[in-house]
MDAnalysis code that builds the backbone (N, CA, C; Angstrom):
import MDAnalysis as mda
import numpy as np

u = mda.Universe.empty(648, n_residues=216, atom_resindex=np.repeat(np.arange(216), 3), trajectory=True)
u.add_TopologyAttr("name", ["N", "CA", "C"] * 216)
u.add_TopologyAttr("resid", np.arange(1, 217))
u.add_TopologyAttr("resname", ["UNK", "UNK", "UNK", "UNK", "UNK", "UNK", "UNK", "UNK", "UNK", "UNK", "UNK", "UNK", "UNK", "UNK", "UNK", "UNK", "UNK", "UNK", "UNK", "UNK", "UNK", "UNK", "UNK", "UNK", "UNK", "UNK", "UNK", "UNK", "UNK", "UNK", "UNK", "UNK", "UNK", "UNK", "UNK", "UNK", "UNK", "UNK", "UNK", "UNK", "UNK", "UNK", "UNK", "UNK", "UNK", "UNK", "UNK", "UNK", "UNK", "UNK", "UNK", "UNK", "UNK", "UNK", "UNK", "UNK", "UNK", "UNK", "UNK", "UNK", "UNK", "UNK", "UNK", "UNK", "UNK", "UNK", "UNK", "UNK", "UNK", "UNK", "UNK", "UNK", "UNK", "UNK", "UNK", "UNK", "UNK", "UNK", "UNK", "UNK", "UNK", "UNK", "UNK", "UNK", "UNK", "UNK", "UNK", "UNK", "UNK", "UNK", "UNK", "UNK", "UNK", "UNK", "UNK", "UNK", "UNK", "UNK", "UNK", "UNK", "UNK", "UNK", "UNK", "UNK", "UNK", "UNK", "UNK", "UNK", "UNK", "UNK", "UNK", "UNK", "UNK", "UNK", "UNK", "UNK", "UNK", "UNK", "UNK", "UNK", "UNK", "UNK", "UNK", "UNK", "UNK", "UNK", "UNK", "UNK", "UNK", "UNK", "UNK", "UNK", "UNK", "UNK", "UNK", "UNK", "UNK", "UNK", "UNK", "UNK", "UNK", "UNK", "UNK", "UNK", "UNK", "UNK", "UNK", "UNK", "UNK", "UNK", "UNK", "UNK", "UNK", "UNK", "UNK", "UNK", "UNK", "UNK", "UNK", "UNK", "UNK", "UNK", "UNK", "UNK", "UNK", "UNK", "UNK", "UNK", "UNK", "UNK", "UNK", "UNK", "UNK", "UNK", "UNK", "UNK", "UNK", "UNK", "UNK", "UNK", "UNK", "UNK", "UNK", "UNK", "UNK", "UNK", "UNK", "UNK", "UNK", "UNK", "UNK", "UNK", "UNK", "UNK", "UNK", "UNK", "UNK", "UNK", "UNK", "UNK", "UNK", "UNK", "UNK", "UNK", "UNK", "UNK", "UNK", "UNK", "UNK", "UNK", "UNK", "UNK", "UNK", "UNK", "UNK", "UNK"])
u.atoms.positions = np.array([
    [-6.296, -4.362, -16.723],
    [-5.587, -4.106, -17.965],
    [-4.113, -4.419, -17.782],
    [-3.457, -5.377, -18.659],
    [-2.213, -5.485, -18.448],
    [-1.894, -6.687, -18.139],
    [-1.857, -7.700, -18.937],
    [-1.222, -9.327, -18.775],
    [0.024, -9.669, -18.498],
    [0.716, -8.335, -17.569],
    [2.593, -9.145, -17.474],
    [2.031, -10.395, -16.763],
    [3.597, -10.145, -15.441],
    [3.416, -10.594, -14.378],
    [2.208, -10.592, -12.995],
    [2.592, -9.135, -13.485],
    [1.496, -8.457, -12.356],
    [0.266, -8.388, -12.334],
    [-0.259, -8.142, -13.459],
    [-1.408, -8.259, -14.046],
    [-1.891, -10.202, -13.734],
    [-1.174, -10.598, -14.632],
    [-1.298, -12.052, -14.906],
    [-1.574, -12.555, -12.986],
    [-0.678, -12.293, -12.594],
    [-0.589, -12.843, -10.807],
    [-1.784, -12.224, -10.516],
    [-2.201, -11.045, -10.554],
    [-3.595, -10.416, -10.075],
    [-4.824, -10.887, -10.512],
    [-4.732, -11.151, -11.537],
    [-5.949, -12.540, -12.692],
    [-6.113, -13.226, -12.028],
    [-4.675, -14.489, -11.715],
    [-4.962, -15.713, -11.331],
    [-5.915, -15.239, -9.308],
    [-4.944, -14.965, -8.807],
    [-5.492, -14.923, -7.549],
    [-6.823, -14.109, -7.320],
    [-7.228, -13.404, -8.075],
    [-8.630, -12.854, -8.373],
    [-9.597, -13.914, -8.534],
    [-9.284, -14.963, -10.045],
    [-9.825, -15.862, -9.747],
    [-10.123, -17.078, -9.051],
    [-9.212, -17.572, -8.700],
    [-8.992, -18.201, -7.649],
    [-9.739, -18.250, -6.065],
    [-10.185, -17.093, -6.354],
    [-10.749, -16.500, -4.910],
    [-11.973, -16.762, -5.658],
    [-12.662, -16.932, -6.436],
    [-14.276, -17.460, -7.136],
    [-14.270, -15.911, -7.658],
    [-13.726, -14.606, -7.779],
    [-14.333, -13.389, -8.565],
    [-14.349, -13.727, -9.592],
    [-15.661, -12.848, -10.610],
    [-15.117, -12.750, -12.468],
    [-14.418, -12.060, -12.758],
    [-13.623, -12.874, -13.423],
    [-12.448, -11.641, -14.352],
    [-12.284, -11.809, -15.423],
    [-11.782, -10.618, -15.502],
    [-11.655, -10.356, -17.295],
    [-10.283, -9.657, -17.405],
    [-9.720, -9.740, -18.228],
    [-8.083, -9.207, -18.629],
    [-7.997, -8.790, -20.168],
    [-7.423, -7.836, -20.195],
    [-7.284, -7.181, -21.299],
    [-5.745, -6.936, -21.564],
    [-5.514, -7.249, -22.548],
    [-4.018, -7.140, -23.375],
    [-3.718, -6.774, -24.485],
    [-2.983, -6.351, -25.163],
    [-3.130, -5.741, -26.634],
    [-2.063, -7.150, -27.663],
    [-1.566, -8.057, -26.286],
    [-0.676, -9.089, -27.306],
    [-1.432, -10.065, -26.745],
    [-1.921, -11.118, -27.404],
    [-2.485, -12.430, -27.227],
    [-1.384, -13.603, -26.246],
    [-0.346, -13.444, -26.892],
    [0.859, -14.241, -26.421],
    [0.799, -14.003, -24.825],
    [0.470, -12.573, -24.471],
    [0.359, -12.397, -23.012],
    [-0.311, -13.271, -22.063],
    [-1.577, -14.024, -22.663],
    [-2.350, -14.415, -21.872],
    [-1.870, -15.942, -21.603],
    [-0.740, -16.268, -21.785],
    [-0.378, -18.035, -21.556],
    [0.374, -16.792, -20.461],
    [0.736, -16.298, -19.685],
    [1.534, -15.952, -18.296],
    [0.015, -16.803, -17.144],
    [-0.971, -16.676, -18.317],
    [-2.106, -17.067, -17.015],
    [-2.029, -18.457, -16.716],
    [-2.574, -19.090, -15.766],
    [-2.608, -20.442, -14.866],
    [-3.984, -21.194, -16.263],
    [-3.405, -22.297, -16.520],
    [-4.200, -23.215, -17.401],
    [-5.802, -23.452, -16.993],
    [-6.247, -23.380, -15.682],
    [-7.396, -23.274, -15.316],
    [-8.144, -21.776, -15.186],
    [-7.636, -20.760, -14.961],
    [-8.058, -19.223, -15.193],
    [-9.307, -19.657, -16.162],
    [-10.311, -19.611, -15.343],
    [-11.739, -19.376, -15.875],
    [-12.302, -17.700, -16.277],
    [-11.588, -16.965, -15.962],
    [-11.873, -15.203, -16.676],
    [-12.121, -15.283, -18.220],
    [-12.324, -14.211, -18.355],
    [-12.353, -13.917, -19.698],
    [-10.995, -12.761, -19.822],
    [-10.450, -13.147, -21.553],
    [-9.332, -13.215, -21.727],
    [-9.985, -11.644, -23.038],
    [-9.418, -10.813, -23.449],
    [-9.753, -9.534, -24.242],
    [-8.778, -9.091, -24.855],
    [-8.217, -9.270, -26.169],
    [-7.628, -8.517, -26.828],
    [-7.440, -7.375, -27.529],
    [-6.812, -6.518, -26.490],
    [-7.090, -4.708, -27.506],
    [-6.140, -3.845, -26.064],
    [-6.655, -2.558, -26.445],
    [-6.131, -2.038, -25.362],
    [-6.904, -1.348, -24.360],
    [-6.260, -1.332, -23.190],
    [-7.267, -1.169, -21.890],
    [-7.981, 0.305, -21.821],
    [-7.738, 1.272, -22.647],
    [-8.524, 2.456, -22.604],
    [-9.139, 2.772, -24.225],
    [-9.639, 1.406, -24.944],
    [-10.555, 1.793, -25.633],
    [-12.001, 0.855, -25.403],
    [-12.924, 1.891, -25.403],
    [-14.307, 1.660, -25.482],
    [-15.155, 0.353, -25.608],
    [-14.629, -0.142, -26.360],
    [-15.001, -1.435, -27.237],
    [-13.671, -2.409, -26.550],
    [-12.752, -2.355, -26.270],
    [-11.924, -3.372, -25.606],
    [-12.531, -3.734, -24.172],
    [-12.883, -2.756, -23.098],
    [-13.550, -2.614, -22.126],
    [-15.080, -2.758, -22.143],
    [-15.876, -2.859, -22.652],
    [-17.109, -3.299, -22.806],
    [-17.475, -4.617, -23.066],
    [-16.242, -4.749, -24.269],
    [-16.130, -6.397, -23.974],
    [-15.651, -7.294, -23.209],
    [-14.883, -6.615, -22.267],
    [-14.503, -7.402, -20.704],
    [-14.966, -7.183, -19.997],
    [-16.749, -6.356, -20.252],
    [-17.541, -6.539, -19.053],
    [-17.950, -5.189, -18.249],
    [-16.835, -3.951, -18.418],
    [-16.642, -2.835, -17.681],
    [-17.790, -2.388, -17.006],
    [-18.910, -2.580, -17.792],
    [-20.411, -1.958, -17.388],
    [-20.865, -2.800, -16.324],
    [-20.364, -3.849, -16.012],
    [-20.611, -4.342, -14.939],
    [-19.808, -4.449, -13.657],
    [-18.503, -3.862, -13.832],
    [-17.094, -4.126, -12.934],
    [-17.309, -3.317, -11.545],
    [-16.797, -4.004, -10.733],
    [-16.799, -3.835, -9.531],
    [-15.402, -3.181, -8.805],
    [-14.913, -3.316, -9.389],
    [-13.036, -2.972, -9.696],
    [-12.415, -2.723, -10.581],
    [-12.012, -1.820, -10.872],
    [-10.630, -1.731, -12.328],
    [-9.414, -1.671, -12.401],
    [-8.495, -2.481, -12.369],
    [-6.882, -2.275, -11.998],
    [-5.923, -1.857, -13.249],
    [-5.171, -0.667, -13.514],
    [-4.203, -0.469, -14.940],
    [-2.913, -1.220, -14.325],
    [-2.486, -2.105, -15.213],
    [-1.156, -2.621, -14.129],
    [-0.288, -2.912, -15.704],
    [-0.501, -2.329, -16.516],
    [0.463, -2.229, -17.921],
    [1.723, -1.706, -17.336],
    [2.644, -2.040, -18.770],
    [4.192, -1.360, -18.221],
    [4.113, -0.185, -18.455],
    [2.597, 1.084, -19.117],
    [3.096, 2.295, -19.669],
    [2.462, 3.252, -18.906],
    [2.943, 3.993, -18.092],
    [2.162, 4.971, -17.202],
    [0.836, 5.874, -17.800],
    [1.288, 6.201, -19.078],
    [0.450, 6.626, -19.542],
    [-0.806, 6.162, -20.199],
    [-0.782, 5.140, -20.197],
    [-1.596, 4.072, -20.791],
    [-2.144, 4.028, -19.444],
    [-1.943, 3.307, -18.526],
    [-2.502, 2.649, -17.070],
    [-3.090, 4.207, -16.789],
    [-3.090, 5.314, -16.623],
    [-3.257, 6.579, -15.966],
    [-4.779, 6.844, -17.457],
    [-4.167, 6.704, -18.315],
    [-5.453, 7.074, -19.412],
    [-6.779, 5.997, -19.089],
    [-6.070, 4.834, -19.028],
    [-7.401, 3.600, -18.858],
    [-8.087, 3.482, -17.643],
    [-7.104, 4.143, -16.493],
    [-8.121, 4.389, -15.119],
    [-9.145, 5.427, -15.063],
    [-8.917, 6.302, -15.989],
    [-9.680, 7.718, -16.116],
    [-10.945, 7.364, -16.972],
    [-11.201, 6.670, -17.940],
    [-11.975, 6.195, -18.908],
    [-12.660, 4.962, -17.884],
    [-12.078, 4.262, -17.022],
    [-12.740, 3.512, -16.202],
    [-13.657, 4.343, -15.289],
    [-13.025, 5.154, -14.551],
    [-13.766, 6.172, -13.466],
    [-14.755, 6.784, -13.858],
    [-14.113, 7.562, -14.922],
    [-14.902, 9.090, -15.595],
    [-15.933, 8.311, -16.351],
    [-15.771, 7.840, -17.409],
    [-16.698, 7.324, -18.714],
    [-17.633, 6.365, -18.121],
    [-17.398, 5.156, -17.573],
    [-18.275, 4.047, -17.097],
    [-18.318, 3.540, -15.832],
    [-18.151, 5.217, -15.029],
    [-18.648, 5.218, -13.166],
    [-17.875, 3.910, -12.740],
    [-16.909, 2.861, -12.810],
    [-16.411, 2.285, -11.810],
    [-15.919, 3.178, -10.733],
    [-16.491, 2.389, -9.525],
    [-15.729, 3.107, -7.812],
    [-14.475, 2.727, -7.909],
    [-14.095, 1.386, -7.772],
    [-12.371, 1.421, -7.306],
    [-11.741, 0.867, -8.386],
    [-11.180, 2.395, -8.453],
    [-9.806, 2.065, -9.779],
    [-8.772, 2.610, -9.010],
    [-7.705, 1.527, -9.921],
    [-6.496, 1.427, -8.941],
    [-5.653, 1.624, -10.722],
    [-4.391, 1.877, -10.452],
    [-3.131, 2.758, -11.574],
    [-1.882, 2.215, -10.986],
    [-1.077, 1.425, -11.650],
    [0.406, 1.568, -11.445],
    [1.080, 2.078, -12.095],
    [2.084, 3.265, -11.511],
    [2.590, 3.873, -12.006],
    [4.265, 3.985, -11.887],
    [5.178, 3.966, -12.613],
    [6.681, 3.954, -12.300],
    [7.452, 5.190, -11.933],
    [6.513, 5.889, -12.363],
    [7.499, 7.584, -12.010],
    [6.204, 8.246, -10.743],
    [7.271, 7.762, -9.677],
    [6.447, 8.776, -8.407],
    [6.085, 9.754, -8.106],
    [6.578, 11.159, -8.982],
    [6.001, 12.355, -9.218],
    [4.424, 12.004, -9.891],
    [4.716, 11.392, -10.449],
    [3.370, 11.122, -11.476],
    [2.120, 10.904, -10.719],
    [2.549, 9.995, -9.669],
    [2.080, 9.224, -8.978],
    [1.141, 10.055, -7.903],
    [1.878, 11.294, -7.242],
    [1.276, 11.775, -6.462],
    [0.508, 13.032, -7.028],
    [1.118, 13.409, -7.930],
    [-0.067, 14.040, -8.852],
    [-2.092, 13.915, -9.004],
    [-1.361, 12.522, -9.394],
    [-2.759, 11.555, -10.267],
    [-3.684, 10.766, -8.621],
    [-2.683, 10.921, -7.477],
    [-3.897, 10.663, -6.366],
    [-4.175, 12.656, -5.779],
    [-3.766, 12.823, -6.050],
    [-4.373, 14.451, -5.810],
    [-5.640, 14.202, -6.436],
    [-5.645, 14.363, -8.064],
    [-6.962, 13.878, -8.649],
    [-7.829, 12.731, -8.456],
    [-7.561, 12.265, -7.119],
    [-8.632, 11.107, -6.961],
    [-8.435, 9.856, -7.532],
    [-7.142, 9.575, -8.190],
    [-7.065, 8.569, -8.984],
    [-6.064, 7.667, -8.080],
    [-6.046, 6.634, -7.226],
    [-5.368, 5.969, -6.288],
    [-4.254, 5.072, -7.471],
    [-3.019, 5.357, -6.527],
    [-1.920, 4.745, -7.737],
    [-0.917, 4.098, -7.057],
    [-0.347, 3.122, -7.483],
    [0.630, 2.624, -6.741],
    [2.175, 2.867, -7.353],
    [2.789, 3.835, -6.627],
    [4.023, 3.932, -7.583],
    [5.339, 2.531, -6.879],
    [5.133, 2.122, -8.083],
    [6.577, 0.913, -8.030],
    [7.775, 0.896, -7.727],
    [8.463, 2.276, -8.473],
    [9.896, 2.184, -7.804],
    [9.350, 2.878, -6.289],
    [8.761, 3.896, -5.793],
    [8.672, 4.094, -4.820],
    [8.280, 3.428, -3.470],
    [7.268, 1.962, -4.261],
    [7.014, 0.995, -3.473],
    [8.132, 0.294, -2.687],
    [8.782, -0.198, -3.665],
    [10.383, -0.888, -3.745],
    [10.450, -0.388, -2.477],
    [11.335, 1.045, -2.880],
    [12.003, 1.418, -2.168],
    [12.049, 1.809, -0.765],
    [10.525, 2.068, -0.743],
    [10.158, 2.053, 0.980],
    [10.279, 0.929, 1.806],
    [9.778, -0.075, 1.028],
    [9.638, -1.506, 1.658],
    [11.514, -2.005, 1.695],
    [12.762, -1.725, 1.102],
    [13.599, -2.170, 0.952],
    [13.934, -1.624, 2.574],
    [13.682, 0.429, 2.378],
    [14.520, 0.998, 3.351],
    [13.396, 0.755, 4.598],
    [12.020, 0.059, 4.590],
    [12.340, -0.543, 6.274],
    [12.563, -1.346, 6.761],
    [13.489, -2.461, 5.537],
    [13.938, -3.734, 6.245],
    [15.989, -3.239, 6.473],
    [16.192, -2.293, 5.936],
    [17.278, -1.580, 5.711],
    [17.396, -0.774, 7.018],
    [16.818, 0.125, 7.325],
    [16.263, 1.483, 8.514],
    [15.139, 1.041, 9.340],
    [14.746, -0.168, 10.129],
    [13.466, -0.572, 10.717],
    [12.369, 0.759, 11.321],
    [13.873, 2.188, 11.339],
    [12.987, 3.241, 12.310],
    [12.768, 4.228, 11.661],
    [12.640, 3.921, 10.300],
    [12.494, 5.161, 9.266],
    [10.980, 4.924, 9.168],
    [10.400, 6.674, 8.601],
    [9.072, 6.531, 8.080],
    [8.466, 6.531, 7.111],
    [7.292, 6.454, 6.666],
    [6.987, 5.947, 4.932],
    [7.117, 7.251, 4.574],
    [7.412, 7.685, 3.216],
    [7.527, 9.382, 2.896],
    [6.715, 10.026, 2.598],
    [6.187, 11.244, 2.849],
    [5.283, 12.196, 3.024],
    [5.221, 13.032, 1.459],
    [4.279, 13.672, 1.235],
    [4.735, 14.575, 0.161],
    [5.708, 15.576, 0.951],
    [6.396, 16.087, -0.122],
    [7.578, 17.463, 0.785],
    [7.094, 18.497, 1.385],
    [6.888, 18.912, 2.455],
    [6.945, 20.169, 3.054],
    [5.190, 19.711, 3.859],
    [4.772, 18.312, 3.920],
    [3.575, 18.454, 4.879],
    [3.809, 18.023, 5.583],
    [3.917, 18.775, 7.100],
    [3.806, 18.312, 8.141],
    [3.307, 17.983, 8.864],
    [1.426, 17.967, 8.417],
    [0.498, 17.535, 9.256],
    [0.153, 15.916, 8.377],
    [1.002, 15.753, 7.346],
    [0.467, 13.919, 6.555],
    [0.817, 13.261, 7.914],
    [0.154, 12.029, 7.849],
    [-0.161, 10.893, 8.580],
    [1.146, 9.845, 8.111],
    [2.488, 9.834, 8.909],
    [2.901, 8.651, 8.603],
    [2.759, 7.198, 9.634],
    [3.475, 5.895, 9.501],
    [3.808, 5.030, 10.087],
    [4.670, 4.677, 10.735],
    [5.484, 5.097, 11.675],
    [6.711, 4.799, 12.233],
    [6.626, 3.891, 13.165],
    [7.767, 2.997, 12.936],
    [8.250, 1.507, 13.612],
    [9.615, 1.676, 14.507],
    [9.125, 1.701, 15.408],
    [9.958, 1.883, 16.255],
    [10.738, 0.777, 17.537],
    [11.908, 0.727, 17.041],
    [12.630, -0.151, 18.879],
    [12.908, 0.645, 19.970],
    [11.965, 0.465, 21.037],
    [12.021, 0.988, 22.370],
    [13.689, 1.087, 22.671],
    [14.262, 2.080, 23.650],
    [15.435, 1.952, 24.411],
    [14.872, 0.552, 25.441],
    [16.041, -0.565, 25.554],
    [15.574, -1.236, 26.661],
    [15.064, -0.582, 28.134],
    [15.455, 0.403, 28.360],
    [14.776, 0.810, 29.539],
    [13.207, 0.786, 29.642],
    [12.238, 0.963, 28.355],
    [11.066, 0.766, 28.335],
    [10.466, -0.198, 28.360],
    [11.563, -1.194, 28.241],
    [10.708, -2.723, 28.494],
    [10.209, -3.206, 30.064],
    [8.931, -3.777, 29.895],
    [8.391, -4.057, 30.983],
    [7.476, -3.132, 31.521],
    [7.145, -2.161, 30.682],
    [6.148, -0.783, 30.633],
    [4.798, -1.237, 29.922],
    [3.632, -0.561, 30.349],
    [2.774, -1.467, 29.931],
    [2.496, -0.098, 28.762],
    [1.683, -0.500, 27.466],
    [1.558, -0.035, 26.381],
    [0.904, 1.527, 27.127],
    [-0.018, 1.098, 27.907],
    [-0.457, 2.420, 28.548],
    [0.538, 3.858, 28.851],
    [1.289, 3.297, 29.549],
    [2.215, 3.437, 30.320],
    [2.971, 4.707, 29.236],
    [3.724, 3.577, 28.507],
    [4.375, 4.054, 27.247],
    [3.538, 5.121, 26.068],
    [2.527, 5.130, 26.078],
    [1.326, 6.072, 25.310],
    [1.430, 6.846, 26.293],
    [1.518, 7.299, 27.449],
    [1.121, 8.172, 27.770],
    [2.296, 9.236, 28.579],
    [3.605, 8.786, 28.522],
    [4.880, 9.480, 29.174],
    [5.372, 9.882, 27.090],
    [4.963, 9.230, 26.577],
    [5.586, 9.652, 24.846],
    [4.316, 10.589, 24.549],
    [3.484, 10.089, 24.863],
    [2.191, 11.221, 24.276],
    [1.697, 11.075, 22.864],
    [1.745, 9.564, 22.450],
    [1.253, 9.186, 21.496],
    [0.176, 8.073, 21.526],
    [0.000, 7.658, 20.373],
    [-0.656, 6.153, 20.754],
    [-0.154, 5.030, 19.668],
    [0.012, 3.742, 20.088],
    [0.675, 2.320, 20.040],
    [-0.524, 1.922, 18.562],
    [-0.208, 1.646, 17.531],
    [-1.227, 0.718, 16.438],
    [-1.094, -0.558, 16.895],
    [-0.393, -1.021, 16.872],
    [0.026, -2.238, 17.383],
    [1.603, -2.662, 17.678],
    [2.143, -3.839, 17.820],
    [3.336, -4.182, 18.122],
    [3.971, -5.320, 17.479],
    [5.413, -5.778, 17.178],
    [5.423, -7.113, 16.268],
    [6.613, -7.537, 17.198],
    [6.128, -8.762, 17.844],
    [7.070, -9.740, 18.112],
    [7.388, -10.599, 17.501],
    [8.943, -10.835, 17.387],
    [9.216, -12.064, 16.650],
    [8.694, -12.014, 15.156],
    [7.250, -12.937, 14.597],
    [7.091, -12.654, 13.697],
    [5.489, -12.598, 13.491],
    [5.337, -12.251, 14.644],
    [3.821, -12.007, 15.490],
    [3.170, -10.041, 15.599],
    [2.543, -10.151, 14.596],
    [1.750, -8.668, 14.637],
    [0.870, -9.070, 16.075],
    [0.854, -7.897, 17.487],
    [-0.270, -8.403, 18.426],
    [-0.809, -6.610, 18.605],
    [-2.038, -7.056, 19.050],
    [-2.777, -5.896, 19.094],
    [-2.631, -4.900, 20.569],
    [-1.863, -3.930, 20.047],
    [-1.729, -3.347, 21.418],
    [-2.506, -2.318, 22.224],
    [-2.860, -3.803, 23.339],
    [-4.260, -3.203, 24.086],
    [-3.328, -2.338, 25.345],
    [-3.768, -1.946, 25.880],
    [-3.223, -0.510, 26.998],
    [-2.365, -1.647, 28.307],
    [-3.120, -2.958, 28.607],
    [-2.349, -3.973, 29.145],
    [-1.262, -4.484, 29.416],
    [-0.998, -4.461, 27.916],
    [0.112, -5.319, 27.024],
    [1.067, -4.786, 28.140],
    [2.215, -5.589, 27.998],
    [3.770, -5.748, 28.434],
    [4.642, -5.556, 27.675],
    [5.614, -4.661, 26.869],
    [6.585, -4.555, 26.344],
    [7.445, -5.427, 26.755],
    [8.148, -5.779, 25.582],
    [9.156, -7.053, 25.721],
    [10.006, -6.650, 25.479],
    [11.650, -7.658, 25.435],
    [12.802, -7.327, 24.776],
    [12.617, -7.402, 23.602],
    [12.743, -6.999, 22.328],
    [12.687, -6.822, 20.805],
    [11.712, -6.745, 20.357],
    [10.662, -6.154, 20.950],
    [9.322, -5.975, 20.236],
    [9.664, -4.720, 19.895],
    [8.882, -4.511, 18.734],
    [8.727, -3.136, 17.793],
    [7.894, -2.088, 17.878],
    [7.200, -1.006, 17.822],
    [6.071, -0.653, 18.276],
    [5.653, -0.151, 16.732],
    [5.037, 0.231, 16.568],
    [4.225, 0.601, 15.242],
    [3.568, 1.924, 15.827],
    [3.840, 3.338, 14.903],
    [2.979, 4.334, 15.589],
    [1.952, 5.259, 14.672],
    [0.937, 5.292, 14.405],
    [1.082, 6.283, 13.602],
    [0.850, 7.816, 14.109],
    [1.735, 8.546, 13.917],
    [1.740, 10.036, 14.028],
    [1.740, 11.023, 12.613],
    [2.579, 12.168, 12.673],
    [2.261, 13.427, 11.739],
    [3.582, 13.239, 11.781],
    [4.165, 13.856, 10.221],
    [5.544, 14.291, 9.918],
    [5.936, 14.783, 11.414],
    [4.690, 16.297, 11.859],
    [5.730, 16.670, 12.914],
    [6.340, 16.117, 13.662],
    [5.466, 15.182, 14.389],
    [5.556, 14.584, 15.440],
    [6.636, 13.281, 15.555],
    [7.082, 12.623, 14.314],
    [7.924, 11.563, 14.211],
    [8.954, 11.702, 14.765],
    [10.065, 13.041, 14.672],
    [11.367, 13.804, 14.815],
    [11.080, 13.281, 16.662],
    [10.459, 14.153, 17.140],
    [10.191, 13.769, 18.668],
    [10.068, 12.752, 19.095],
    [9.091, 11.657, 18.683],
    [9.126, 10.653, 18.912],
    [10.002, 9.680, 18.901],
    [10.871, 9.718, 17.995],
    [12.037, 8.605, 18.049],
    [12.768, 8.781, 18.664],
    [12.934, 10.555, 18.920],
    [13.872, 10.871, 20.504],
    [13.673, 10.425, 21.701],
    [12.350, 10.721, 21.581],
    [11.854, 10.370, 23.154],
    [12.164, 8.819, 23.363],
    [11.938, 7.472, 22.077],
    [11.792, 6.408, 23.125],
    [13.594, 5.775, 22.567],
    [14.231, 7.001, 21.894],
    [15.474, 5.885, 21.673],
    [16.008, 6.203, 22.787],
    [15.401, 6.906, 23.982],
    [16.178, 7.190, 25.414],
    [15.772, 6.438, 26.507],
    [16.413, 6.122, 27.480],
    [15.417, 5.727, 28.615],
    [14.588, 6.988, 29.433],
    [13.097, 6.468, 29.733],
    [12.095, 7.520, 30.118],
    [12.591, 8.264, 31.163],
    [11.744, 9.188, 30.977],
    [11.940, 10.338, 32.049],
    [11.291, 9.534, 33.574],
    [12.123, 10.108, 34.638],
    [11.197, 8.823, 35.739],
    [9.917, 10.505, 35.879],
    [9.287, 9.627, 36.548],
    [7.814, 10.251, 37.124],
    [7.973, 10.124, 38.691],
    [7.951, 11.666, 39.498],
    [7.975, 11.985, 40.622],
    [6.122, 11.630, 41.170],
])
């Protein structure tokens, strides 16, 4: 539901990939954002009524994406997707991030936009910051990216997992994601990728923005 950009870009490369699609818009004019070959089907109305969605197929959908500009609209048409005509994966974009974490409490997976932005800005901004948690949980699961103190270079991933007391997801050199097997060799400017718990982040960035403790 939703012929902007986003929508429209999600059409084309949907189809493109050989899926059926179908797009729904409430302005006709919307649907020239699509690529001149877009073999989908094209639906005029709006994405959370009955008869707009039936005629793009819903009873058969394998996916449902709300990617309109109106939260409330995208949040109403994922619910009528889920609830009313059993689609499994519905997906919601949403602009106000309170909203956002609300509506995945209820099971409803959402992508909030400015909050997207802004994470992705502040880890090319902060490389050692972590993605944000709801407030006050300290057992959520974040991602932290971390630059070793050079003293850890030349430590093997093992090594380093096990004097920090965590474990390695992987590592990015250069512009190379590599999979970090217990082997591996830490380099000069490689990154580590971790995932831990709110708690555990605070510690962790202490521990490796130092050089290690030696081992007697």
């Amino acid at each position: 539901m939703g012929c902007g950009r986003v929508g429209a870009a999600l059409a084309a490369q949907l189809d493109s990939y050989g899926h059926s699609v179908a797009v729904i818009d409430r302005s006709s004019d919307a649907f020239r954002r699509l690529p001149a070959d877009f073999s989908g089907r094209k639906v005029k109305g709006m994405g959370f009524d009955r008869d707009a969605l039936e005629q793009a197929g819903i009873d058969d959908a394998y996916a449902f994406a709300a990617v309109s500009n109106g939260d409330n609209s995208n949040i109403l048409a994922a619910r009528v997707a889920r609830e009313t005509f059993g689609v499994e994966h519905v997906v919601a974009r949403i602009y106000d991030a309170r909203r956002a974490d609300v509506y995945e409490r209820l099971g409803i997976p959402s992508v909030a936009t400015v909050r997207w932005t802004t994470e992705q800005i502040m880890s090319r901004m902060l490389p050692n910051t972590t993605s944000t948690p709801l407030p006050g949980d300290e057992t959520a699961v974040v991602m932290v990216q971390l630059s070793p103190h050079p003293a850890w270079v030349g430590m093997s991933i093992e090594q380093i997992e096990r004097r920090a007391e965590m474990r390695v997801a992987w590592l990015t050199r250069g512009s190379a994601m590599i999979v970090a097997s217990d082997k591996k060799i830490l380099q000069d400017g490689d990154l580590l990728h971790c995932a831990v718990t709110v708690a555990q982040a605070s510690k962790l960035r202490r521990t490796l923005s130092k050089a290690p403790v030696k081992e007697f």
